[in-house]
C-alpha positions as CSV (number, residue, x, y, z in Angstrom):
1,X,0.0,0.0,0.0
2,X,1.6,3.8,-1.0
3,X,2.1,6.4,1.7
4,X,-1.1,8.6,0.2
5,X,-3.2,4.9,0.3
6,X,-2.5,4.9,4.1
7,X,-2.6,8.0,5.1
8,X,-6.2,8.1,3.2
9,X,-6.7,4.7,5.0
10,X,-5.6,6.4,8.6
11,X,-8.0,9.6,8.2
12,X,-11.2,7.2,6.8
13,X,-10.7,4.8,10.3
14,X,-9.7,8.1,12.5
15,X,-6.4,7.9,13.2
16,X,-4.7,6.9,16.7
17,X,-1.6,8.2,18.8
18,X,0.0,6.8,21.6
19,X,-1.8,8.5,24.5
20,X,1.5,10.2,25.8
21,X,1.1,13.3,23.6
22,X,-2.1,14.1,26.0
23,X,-0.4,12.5,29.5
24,X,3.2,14.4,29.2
25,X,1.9,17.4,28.0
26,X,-0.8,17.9,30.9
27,X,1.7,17.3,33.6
28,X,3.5,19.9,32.4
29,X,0.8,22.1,31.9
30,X,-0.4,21.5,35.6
31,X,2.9,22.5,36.9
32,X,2.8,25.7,34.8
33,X,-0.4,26.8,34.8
34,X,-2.1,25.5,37.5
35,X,-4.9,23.2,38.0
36,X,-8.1,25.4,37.0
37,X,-6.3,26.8,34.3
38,X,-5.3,23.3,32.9
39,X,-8.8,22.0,34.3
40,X,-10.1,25.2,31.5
41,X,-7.9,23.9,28.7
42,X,-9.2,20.6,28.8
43,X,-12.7,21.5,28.8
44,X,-12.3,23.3,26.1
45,X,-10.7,21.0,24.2
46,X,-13.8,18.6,25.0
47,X,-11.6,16.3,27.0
48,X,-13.4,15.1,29.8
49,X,-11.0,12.7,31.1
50,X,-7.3,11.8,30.7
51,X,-6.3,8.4,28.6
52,X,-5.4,5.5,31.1
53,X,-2.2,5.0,28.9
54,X,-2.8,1.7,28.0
55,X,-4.2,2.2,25.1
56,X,-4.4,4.8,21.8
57,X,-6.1,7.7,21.4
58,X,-8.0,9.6,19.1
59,X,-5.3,12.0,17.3
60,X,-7.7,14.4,17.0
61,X,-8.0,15.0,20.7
62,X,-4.1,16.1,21.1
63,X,-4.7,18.2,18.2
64,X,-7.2,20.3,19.9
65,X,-5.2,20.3,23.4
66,X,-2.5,21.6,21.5
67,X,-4.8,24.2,19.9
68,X,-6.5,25.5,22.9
69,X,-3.5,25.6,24.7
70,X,-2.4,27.8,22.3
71,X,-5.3,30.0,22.4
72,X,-5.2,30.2,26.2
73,X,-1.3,30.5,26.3
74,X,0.3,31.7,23.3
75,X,3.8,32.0,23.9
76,X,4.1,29.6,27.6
77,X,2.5,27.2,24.7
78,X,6.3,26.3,22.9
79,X,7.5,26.2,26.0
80,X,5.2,23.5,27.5
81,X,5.3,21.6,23.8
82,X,9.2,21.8,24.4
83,X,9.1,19.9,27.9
84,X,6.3,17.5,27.2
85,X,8.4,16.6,24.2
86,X,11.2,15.8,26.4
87,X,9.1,13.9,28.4
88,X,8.0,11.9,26.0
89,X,10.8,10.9,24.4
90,X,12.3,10.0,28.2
91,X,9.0,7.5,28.3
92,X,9.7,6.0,24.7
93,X,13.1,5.2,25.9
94,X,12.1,4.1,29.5
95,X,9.1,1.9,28.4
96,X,9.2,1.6,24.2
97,X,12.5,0.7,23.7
98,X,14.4,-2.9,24.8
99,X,17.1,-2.1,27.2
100,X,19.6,-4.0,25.1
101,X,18.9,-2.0,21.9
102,X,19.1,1.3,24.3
103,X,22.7,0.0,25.2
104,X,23.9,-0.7,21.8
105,X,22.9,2.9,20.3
106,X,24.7,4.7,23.1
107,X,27.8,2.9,22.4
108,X,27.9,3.1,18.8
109,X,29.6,5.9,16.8
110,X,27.0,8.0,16.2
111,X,27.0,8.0,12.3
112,X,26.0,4.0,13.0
113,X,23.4,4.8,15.4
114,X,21.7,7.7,14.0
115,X,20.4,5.7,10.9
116,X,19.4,2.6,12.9
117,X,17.5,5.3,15.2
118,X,15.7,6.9,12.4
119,X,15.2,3.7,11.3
120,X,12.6,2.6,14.0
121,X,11.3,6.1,14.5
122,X,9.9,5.6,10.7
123,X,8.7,2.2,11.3
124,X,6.6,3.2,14.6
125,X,6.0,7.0,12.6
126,X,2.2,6.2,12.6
127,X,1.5,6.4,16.5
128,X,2.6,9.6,16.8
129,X,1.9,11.5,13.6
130,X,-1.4,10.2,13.1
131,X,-2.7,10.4,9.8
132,X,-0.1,12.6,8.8
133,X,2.8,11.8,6.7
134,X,6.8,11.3,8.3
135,X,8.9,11.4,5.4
136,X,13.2,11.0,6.0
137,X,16.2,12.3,3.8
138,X,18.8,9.9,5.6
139,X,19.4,10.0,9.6
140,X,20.0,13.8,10.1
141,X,17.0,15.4,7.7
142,X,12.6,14.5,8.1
143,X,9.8,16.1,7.2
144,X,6.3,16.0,9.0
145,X,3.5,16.8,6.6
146,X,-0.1,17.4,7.9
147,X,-1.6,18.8,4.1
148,X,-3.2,15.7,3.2
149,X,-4.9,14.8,6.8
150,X,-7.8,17.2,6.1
151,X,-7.3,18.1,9.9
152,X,-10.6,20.1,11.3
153,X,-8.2,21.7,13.8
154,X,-5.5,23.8,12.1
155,X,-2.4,22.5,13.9
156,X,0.0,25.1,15.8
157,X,3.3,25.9,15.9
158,X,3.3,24.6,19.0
159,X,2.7,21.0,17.9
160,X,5.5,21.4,16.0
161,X,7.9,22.3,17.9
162,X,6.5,19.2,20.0
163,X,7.6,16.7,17.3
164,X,10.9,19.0,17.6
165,X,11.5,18.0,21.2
166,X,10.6,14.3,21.2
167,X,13.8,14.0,18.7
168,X,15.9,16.1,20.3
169,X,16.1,13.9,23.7
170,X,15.8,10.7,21.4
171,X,19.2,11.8,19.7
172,X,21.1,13.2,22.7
173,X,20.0,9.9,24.6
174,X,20.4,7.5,21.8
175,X,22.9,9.4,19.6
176,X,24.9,11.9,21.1
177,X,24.6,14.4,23.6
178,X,25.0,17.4,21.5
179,X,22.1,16.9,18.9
180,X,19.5,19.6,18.3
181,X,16.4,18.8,16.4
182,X,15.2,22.3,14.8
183,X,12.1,23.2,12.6
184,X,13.3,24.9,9.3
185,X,11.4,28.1,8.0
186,X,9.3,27.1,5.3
187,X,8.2,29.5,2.6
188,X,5.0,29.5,3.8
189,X,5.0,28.6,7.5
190,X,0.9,28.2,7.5
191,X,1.1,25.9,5.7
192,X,0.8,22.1,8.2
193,X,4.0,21.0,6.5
194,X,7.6,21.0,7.9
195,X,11.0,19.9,7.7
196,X,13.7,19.3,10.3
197,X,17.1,19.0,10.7
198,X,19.0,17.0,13.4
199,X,22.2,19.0,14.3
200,X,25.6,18.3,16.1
201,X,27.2,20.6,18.6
């Protein structure tokens, strides 16, 4: 099945995310913002109660956290995205990733382990981008493309800059402890498409 046939696929079914982008990102916003105000975030995103994490989620729902966040917090928005990113990541590699296969990345050179890294991020792409589309160019270069998901919810910058933090701690974990993830200007930055770059030092 093509990449269009699945993402077409995805958005028919309703796509599903690992619950953490909901669970990490309302930790954080409970420690910055305080209960009512994350209690008034929530309720306007119409979620009435947290995922258990055991299970997926709707993708939809983290897309409207992550909007009316935005709305009630414009700029303390990238810099909850940033740590519930983090977060994230630190679960994937607690709890998603085999201990051994942890090991064996941190030891290798990083130009060895950066590829078998991207590798498994693209073959488990679908439980966190949703019925968007995760294209790489090698181990350093991705793109994240939301044009095709026909997505009710505009996505912000915020959300973004989310995917942006969830690699950065994967890489300086996994890969090396200098790597920056960082969101590239597009021509036309509203548009739900954008590339990264993984940098050293």
């Amino acid at each position: 099945m093509s990449t269009e046939a699945r993402v077409v696929a995805r958005r028919r079914e309703g796509a599903l995310i690992g619950p953490n982008a909901i669970l990490q990102a309302v930790a954080v916003m409970e420690a910055r913002l305080g209960h009512a105000e994350t209690r008034a975030v929530l309720a306007d995103a119409q979620i009435g109660a947290l995922p258990s994490g055991q299970h997926m989620i709707p993708e939809v729902h983290a897309l409207r956290l992550h909007r009316w966040l935005s709305l009630h917090d414009p700029i303390g928005s990238f810099v909850i995205a940033e740590e519930a990113g983090a977060r994230t990541a630190d679960y994937i590699i607690a709890n998603r990733i085999p201990g051994p296969a942890a090991w064996l990345l941190r030891h290798l050179p990083a130009f060895i382990a950066a590829p078998l890294l991207m590798a498994a991020i693209r073959k488990h792409a679908w439980t966190f981008i949703g019925s968007g589309v995760f294209e790489t160019q090698g181990a350093w270069h991705f793109s994240i493309d939301r044009s095709a998901a026909d997505d009710s919810i505009p996505p912000p910058d915020s959300l973004f800059v989310w995917y942006a933090a969830v690699f950065t701690r994967l890489y300086r974990c996994l890969v090396a402890g200098d790597c920056t993830c960082l969101v590239q200007l597009t021509a036309r930055p509203e548009a739900p498409l954008r590339h990264y770059r993984i940098e050293r030092g």
